[in-house]
Backbone bond lengths (Angstrom), bond angles and torsions (degrees), N, CA, C in turn:
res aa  C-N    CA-C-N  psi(-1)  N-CA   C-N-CA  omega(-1)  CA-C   N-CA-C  phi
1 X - - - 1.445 - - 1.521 108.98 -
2 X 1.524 112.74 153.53 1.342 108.85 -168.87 1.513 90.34 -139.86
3 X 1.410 113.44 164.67 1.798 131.10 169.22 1.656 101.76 -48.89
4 X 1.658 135.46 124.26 1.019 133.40 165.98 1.322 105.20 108.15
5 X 1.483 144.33 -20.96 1.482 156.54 -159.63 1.574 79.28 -78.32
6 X 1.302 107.44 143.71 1.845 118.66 151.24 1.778 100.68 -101.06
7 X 1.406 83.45 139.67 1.628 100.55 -173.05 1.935 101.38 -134.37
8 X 1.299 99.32 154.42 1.720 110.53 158.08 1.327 124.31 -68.72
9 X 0.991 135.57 120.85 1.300 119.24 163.06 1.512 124.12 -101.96
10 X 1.631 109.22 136.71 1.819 111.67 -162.88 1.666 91.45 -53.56
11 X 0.935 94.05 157.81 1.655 123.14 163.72 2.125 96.52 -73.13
12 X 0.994 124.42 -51.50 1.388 105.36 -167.82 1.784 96.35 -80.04
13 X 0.894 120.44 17.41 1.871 113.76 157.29 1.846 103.09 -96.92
14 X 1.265 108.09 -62.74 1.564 105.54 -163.88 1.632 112.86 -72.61
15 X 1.677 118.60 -20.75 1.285 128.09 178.72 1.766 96.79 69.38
16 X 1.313 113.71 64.24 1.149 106.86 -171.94 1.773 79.51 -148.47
17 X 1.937 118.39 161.94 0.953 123.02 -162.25 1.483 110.39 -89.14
18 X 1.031 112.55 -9.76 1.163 122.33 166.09 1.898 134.06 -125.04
19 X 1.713 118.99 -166.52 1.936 99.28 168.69 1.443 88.47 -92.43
20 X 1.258 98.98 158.42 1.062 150.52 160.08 1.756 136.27 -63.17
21 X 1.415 118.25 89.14 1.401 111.26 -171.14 1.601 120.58 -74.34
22 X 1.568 118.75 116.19 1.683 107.63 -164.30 1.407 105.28 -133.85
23 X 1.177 136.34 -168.56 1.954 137.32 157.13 1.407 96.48 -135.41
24 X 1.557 103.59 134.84 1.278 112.92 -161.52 2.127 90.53 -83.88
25 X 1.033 102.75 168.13 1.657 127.15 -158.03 1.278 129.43 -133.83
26 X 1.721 107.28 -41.05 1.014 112.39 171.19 1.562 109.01 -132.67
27 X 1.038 148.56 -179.67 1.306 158.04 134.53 1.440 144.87 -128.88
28 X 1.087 118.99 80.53 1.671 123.58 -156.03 1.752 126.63 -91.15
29 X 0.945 113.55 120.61 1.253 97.99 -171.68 1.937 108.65 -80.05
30 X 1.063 131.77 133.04 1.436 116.71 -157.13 1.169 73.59 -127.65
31 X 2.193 112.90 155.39 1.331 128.98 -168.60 1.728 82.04 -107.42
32 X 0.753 148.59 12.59 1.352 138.78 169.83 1.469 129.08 -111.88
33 X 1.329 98.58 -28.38 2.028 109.17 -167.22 1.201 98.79 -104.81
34 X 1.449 130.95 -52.22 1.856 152.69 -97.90 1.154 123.82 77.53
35 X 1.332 123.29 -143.74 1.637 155.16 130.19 1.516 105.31 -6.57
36 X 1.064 101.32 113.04 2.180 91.71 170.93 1.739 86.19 -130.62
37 X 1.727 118.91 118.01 1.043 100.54 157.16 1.506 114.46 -112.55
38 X 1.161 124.83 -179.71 1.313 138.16 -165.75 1.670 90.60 -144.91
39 X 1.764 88.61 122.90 1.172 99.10 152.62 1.458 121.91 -140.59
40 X 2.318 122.01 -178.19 1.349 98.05 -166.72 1.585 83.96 -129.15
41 X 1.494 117.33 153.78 1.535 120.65 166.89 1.649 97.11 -76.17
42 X 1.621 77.69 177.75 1.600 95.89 -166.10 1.720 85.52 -80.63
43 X 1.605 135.51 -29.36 0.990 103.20 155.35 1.753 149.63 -115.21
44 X 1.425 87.57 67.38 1.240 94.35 148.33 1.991 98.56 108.99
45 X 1.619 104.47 -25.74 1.569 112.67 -159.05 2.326 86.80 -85.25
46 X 1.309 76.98 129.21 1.728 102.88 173.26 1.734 104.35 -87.75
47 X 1.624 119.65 120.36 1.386 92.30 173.05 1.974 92.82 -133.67
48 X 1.326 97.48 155.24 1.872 82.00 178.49 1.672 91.22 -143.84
49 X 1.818 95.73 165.62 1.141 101.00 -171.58 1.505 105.41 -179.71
50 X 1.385 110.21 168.29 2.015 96.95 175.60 1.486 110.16 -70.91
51 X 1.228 100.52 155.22 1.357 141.70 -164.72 1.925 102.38 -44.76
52 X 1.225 97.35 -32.46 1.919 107.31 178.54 1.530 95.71 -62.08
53 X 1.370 106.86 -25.25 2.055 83.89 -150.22 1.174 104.58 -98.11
54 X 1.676 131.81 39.45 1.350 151.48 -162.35 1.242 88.90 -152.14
55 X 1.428 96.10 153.40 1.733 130.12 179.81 1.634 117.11 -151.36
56 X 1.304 117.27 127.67 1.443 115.77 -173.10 1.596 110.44 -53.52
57 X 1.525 123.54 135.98 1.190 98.02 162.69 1.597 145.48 -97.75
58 X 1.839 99.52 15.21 1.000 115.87 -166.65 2.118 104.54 -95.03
């Protein structure tokens, strides 16, 4: 995944009943987890997390 990609976001990150439509924002490589990306909905809510709890949305 790269900055600008639209991705899913799991339902057990946003606590919402379903995924989540977002564009990823940030991408970090973290020495502890992996991959941490961060992404933002179209409104407005930022959610981040490892790299599993995303899904392409294309």
């Amino acid at each position: 995944m790269k900055i600008g990609d639209n991705v899913l976001i799991s339902p057990e990150v946003t606590h919402k009943s379903d995924w989540t439509l977002g564009t990823v924002i940030e991408v970090e490589a973290n020495p502890f987890v992996g991959t941490v990306i961060s992404v933002k909905t179209p409104a407005g809510e930022i959610y981040f997390d490892k790299e599993y709890m995303f899904k392409s949305a294309n």
